[in-house]
VMD Tcl script that draws the C-alpha trace (Angstrom):
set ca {
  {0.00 0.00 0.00}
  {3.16 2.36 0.59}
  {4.10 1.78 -3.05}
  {0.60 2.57 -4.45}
  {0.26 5.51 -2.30}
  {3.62 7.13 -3.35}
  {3.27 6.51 -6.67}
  {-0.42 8.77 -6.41}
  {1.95 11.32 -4.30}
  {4.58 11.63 -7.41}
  {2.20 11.68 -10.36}
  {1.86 15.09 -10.74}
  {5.25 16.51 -10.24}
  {6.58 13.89 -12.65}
  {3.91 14.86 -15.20}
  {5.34 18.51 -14.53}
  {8.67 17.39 -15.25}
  {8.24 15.26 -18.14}
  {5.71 17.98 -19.78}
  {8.92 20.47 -19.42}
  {11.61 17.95 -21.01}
  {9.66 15.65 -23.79}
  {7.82 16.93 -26.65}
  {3.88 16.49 -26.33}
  {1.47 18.20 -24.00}
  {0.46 17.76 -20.09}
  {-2.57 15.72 -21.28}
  {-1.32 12.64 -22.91}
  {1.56 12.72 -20.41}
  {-1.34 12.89 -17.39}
  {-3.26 9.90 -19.14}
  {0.13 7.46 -19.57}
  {0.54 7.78 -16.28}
  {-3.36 7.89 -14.87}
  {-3.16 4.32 -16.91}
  {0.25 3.23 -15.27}
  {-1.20 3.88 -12.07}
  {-4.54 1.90 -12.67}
  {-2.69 -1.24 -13.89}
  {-0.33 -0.49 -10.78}
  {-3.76 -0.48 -8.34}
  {-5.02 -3.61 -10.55}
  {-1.63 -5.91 -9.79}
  {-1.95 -5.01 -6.29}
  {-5.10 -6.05 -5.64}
  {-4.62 -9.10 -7.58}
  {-1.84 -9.93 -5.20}
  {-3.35 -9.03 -2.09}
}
mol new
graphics top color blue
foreach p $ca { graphics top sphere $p radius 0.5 }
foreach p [lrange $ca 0 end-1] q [lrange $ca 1 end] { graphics top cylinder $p $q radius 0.2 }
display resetview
């Protein structure tokens, strides 16, 4: 649950950062990551 609850704490700072150094805009960097995150939350409660 630690892992799953930083990874929520550094979403939006990294989609700050990557938005400043890779080509492309806040959006589709926001939804990688939003779908990252649910496959993260999906393997975790598959293993718990």
């Amino acid at each position: 649950m630690v892992i799953v609850s930083t990874t929520a704490i550094g979403v939006k700072p990294l989609v700050g950062f990557l938005s400043d150094r890779v080509r492309g805009t806040r959006k589709a960097h926001l939804m990688i990551l939003s779908w990252y995150f649910a496959l993260i939350l999906v393997v975790f409660g598959l293993v718990a």
